[in-house]
Biopython code that builds the backbone (N, CA, C, O; Angstrom):
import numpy as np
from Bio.PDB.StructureBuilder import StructureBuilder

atoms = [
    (1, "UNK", "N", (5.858, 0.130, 17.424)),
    (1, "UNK", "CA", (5.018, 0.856, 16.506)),
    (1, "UNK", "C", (5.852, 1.439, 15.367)),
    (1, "UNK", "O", (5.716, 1.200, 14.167)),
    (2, "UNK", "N", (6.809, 2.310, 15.997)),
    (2, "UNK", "CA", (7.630, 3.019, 14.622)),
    (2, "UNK", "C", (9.264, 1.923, 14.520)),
    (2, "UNK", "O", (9.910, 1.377, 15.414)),
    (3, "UNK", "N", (9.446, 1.969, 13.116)),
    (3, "UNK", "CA", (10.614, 1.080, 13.184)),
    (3, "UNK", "C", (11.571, 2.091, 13.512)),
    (3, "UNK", "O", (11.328, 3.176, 12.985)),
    (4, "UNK", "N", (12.664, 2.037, 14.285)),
    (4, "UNK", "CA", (13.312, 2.603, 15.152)),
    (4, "UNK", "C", (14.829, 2.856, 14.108)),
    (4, "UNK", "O", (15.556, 3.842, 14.228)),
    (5, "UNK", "N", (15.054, 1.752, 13.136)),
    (5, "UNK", "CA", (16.157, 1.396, 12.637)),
    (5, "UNK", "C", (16.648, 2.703, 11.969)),
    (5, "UNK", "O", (15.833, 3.625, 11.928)),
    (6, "UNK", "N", (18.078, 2.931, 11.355)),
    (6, "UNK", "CA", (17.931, 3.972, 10.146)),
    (6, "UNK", "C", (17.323, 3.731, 8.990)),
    (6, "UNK", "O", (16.967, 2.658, 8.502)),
    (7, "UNK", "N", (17.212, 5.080, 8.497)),
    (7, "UNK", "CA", (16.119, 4.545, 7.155)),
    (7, "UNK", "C", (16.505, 6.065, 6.554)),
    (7, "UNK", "O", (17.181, 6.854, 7.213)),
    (8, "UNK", "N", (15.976, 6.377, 5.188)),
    (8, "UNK", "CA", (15.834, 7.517, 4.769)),
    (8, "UNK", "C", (15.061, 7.958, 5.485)),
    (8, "UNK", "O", (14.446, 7.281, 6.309)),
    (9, "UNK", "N", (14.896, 9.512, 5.277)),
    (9, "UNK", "CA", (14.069, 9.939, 5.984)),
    (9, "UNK", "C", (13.954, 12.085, 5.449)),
    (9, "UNK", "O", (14.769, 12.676, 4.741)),
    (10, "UNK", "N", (12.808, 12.635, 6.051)),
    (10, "UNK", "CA", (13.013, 13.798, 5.567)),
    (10, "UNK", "C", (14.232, 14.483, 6.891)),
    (10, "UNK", "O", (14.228, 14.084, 8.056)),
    (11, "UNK", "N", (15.286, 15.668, 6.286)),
    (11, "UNK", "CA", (16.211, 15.859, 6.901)),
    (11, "UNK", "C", (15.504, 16.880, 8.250)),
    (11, "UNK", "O", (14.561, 17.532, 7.804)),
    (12, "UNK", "N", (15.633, 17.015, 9.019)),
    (12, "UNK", "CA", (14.593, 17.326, 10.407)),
    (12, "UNK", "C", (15.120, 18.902, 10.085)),
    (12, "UNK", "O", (14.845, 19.550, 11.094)),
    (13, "UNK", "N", (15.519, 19.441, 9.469)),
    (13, "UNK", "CA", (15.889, 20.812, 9.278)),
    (13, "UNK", "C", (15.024, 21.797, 8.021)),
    (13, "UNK", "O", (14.969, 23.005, 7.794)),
    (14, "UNK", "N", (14.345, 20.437, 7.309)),
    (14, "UNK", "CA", (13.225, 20.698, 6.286)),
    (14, "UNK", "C", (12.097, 20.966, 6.786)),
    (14, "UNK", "O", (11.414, 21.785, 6.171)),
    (15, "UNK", "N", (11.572, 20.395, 7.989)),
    (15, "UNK", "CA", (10.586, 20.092, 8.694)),
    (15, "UNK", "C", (9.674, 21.637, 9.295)),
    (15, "UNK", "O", (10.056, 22.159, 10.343)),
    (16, "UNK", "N", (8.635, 22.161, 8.605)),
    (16, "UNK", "CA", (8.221, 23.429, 8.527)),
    (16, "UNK", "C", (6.987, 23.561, 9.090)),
    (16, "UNK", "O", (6.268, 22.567, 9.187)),
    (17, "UNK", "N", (6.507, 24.985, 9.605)),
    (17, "UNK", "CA", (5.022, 24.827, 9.610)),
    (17, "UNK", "C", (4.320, 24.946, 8.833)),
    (17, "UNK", "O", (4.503, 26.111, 8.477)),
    (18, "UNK", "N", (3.457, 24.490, 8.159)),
    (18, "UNK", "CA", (2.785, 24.131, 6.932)),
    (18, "UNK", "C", (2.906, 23.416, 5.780)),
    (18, "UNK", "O", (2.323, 23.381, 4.696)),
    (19, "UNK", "N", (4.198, 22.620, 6.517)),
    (19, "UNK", "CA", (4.499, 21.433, 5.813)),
    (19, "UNK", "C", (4.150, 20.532, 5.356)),
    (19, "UNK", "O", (3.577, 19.972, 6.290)),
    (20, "UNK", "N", (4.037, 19.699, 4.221)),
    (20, "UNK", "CA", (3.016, 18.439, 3.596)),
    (20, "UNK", "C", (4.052, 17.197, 3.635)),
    (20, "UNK", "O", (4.991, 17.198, 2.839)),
    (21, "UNK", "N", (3.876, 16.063, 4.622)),
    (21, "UNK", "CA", (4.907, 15.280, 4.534)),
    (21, "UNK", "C", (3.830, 13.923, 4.436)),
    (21, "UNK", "O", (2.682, 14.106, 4.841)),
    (22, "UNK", "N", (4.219, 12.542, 3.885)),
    (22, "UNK", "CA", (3.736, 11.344, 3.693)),
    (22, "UNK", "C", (4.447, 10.184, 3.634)),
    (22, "UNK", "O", (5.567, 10.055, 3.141)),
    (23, "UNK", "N", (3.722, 9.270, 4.188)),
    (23, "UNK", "CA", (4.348, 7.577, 3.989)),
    (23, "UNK", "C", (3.952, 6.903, 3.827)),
    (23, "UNK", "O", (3.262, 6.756, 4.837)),
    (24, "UNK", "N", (3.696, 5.918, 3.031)),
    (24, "UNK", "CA", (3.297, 4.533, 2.762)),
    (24, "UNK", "C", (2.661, 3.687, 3.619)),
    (24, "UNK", "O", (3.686, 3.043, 3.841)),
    (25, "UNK", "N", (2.061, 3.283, 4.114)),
    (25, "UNK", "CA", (2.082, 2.725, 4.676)),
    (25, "UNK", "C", (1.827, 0.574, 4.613)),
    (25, "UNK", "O", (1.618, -0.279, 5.476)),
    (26, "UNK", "N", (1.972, 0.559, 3.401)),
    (26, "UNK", "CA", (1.484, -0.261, 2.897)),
    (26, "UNK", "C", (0.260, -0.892, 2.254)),
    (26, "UNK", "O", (-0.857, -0.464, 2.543)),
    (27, "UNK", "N", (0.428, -1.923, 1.368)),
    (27, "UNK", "CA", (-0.949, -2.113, 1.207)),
    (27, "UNK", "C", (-1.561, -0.898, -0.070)),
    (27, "UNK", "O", (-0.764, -0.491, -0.915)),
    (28, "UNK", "N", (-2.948, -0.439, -0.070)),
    (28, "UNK", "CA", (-3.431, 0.710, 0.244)),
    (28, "UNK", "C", (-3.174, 2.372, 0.957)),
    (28, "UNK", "O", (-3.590, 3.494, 0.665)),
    (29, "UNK", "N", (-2.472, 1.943, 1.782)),
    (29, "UNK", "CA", (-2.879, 3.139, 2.937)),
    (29, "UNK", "C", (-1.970, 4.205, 2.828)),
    (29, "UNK", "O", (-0.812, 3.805, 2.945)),
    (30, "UNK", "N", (-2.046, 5.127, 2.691)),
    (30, "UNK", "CA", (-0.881, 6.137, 2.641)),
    (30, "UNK", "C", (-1.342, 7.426, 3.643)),
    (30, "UNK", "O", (-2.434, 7.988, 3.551)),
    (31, "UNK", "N", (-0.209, 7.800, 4.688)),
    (31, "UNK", "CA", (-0.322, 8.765, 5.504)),
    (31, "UNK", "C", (-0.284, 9.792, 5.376)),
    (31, "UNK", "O", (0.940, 9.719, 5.267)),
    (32, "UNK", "N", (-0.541, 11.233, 5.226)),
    (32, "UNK", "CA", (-0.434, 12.093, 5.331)),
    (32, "UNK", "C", (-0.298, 13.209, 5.743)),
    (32, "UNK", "O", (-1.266, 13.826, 5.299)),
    (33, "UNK", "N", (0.559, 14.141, 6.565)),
    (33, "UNK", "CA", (0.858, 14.629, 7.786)),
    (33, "UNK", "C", (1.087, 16.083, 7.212)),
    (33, "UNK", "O", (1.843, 16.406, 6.296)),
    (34, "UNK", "N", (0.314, 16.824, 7.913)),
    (34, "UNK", "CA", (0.437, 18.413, 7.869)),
    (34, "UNK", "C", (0.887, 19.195, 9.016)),
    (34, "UNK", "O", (0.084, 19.340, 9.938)),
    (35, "UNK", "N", (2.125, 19.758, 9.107)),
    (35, "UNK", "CA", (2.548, 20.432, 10.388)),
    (35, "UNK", "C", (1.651, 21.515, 10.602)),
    (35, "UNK", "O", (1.303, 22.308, 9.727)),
    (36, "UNK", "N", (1.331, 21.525, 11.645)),
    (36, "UNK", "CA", (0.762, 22.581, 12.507)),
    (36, "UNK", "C", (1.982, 23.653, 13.134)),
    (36, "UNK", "O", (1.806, 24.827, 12.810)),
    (37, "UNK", "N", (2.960, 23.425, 13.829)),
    (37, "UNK", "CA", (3.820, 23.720, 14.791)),
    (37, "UNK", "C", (4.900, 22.819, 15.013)),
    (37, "UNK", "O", (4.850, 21.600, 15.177)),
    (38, "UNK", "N", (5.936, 23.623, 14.994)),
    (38, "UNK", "CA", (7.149, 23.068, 15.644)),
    (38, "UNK", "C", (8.195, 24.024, 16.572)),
    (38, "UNK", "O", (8.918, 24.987, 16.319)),
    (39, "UNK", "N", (7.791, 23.008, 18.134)),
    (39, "UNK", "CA", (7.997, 23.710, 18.951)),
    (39, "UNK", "C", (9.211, 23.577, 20.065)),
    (39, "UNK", "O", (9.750, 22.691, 19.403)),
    (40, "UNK", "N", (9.912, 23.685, 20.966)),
    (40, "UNK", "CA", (10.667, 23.028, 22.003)),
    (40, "UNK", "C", (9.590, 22.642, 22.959)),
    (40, "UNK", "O", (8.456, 23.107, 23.074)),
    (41, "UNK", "N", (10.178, 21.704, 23.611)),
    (41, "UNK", "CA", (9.468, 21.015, 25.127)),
    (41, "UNK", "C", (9.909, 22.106, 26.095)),
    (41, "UNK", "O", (10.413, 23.192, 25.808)),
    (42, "UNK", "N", (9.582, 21.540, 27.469)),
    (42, "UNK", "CA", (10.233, 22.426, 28.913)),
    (42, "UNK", "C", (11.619, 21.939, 28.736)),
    (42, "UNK", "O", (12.406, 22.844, 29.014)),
    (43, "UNK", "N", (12.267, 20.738, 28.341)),
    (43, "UNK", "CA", (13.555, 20.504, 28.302)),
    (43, "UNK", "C", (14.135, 20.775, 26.998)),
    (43, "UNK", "O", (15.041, 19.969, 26.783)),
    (44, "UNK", "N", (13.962, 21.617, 26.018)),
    (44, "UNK", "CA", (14.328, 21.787, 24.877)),
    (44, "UNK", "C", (14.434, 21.066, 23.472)),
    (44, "UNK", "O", (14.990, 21.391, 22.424)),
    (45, "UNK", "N", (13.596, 19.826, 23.896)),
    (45, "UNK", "CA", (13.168, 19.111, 22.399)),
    (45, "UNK", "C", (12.500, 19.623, 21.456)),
    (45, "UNK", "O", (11.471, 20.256, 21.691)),
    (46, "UNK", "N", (12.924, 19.458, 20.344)),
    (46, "UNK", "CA", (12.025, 19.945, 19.369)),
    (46, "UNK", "C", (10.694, 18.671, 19.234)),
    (46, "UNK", "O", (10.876, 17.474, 19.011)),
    (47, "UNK", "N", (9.238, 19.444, 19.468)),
    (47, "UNK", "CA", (8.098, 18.871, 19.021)),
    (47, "UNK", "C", (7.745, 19.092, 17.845)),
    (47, "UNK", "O", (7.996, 20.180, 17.325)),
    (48, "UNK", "N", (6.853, 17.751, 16.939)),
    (48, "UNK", "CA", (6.107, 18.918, 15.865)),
    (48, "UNK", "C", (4.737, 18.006, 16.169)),
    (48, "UNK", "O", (4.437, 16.829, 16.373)),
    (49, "UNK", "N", (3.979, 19.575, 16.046)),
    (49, "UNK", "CA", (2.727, 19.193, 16.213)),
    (49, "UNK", "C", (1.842, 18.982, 15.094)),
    (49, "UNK", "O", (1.902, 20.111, 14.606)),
    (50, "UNK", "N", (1.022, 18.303, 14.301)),
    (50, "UNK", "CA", (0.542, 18.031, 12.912)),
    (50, "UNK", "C", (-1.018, 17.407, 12.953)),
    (50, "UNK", "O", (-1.425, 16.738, 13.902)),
    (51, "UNK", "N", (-1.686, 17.677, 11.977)),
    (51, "UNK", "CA", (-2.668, 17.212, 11.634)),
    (51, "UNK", "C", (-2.378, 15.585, 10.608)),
    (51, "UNK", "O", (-1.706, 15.640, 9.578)),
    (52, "UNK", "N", (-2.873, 14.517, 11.004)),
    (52, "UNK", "CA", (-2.873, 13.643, 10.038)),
    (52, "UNK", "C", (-4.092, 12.893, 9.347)),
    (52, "UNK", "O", (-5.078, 12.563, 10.006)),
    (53, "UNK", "N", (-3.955, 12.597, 7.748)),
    (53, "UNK", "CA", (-5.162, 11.543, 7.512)),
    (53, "UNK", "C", (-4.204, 10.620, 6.485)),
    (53, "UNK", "O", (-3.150, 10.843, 5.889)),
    (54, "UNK", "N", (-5.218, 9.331, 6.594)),
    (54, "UNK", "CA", (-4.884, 8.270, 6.151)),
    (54, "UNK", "C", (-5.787, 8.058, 5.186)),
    (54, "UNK", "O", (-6.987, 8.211, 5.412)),
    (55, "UNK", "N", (-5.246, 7.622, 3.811)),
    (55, "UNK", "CA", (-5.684, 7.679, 2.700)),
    (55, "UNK", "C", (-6.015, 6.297, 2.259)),
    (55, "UNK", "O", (-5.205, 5.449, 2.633)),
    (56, "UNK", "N", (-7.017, 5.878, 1.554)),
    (56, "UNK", "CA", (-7.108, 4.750, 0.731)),
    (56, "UNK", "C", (-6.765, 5.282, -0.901)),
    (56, "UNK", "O", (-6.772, 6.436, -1.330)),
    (57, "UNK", "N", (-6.416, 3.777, -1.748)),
    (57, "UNK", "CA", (-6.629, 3.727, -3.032)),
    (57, "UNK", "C", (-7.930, 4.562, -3.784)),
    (57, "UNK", "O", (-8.026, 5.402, -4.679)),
    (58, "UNK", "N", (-8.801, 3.877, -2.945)),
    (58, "UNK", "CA", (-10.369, 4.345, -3.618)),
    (58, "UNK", "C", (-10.636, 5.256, -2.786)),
    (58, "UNK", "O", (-11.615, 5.046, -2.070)),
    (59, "UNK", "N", (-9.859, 6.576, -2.594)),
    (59, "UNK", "CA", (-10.062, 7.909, -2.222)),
    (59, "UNK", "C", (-10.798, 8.224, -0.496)),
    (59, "UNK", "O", (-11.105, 9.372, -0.174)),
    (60, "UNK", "N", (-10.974, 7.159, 0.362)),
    (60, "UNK", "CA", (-11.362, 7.557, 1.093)),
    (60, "UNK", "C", (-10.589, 7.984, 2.332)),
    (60, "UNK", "O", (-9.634, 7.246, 2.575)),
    (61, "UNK", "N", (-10.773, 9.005, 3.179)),
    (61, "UNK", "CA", (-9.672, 9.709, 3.705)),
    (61, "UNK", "C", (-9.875, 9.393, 5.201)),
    (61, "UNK", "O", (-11.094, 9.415, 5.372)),
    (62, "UNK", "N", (-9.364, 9.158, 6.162)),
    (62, "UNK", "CA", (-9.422, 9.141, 7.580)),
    (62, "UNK", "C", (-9.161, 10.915, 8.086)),
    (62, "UNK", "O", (-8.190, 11.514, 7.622)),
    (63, "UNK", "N", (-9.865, 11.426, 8.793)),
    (63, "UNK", "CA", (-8.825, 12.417, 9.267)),
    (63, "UNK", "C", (-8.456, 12.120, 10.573)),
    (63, "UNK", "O", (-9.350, 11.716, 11.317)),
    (64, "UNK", "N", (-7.241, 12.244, 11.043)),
    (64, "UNK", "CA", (-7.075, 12.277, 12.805)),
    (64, "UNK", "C", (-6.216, 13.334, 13.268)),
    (64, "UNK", "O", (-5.622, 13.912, 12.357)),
    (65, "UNK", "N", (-6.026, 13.676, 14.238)),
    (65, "UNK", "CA", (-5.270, 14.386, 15.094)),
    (65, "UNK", "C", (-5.885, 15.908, 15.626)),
    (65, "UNK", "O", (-7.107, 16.059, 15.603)),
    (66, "UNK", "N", (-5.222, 16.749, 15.985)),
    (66, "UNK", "CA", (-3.599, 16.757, 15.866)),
    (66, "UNK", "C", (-2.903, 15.966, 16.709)),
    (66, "UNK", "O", (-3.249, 15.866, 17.886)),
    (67, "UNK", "N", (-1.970, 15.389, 16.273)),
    (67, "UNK", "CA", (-0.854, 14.623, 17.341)),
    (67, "UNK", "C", (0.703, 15.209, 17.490)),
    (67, "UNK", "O", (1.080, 15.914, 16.554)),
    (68, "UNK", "N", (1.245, 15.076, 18.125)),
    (68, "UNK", "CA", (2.926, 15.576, 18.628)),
    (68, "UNK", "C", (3.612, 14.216, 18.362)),
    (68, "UNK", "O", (3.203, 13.081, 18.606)),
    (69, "UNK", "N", (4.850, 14.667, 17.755)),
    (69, "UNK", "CA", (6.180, 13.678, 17.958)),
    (69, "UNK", "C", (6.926, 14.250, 18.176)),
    (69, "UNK", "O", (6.780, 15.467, 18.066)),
    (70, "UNK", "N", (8.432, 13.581, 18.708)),
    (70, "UNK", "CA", (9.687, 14.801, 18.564)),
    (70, "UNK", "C", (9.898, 14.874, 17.347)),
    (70, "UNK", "O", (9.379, 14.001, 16.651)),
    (71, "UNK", "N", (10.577, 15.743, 16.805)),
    (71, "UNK", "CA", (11.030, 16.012, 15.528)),
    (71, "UNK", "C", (11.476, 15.042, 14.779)),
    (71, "UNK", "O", (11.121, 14.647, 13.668)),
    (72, "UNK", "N", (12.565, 14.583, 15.742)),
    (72, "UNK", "CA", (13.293, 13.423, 15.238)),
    (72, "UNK", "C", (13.098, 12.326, 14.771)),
    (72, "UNK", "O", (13.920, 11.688, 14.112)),
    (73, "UNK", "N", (11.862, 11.940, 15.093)),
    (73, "UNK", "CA", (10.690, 10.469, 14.854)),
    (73, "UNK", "C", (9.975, 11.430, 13.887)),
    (73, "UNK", "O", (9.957, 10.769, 12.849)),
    (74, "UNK", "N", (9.443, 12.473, 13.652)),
    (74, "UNK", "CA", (8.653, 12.728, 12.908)),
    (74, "UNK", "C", (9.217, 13.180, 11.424)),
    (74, "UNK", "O", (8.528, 13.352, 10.419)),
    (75, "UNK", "N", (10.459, 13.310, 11.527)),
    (75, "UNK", "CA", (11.440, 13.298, 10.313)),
    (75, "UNK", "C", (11.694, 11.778, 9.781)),
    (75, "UNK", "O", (11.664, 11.656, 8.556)),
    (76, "UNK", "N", (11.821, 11.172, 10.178)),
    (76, "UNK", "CA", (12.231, 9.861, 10.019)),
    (76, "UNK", "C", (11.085, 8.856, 9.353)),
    (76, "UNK", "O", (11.230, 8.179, 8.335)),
    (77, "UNK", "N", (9.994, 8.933, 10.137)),
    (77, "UNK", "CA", (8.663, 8.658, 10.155)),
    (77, "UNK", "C", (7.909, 8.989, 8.815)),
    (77, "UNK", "O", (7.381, 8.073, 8.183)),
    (78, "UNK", "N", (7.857, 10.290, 8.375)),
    (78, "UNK", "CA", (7.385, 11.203, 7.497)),
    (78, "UNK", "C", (8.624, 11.323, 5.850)),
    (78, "UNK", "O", (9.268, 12.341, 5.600)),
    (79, "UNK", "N", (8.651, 10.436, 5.248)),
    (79, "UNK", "CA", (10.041, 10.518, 4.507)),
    (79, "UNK", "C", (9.637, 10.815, 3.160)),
    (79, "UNK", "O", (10.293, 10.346, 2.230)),
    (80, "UNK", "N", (8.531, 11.613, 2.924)),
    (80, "UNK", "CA", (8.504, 11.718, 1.524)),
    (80, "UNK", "C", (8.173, 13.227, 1.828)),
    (80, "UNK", "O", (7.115, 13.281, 2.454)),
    (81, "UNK", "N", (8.748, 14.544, 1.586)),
    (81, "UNK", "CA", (8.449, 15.929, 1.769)),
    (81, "UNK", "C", (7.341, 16.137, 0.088)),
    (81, "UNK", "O", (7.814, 15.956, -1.035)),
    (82, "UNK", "N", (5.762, 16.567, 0.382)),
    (82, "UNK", "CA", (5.505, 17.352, -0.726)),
    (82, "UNK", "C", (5.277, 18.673, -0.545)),
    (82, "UNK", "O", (4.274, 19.192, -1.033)),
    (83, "UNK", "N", (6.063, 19.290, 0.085)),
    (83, "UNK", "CA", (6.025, 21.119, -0.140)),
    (83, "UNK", "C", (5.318, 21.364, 1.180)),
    (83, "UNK", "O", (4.944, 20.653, 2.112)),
    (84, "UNK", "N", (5.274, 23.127, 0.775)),
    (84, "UNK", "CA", (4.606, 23.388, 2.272)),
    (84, "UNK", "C", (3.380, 24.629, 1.536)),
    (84, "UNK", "O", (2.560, 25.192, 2.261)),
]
sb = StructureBuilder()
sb.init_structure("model")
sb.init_model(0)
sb.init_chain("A")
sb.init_seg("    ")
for serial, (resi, resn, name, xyz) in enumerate(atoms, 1):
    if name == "N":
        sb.init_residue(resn, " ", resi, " ")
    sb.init_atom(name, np.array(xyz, "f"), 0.0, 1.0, " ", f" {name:<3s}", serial, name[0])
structure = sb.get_structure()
């Protein structure tokens, strides 16, 4: 699902609550991810928890979530920061 490889990415230390982060997804589609929370696990991972929608060209919006990633995928994942 997620390409695993290195890539740019937002630096996981930017990564805020009320954060506005997005990606491409090709095509049309562009993601859009709003942090909710960023939290540790029972073993001390950082989670972030976020609201996402998926955007078309011709304005129409998906909403989904909230969903969790670790930080680390969700920094990586999320590589365009627009503010918080």
């Amino acid at each position: 699902m997620w390409n695993m490889k290195a890539r740019k990415g937002s630096s996981t230390e930017s990564v805020r609550t009320g954060g506005v982060y997005r990606v491409a997804c090709g095509g049309n589609l562009v993601e859009t991810a709003t942090v909710l929370a960023v939290d540790d696990d029972s073993f001390g991972i950082p989670h972030v928890r976020y609201q996402v929608s998926i955007g078309r060209s011709d304005n129409h919006v998906f909403e989904k979530g909230p969903r969790v990633l670790a930080l680390s995928c969700f920094a990586e994942h999320y590589n365009l920061a627009l503010g918080s």
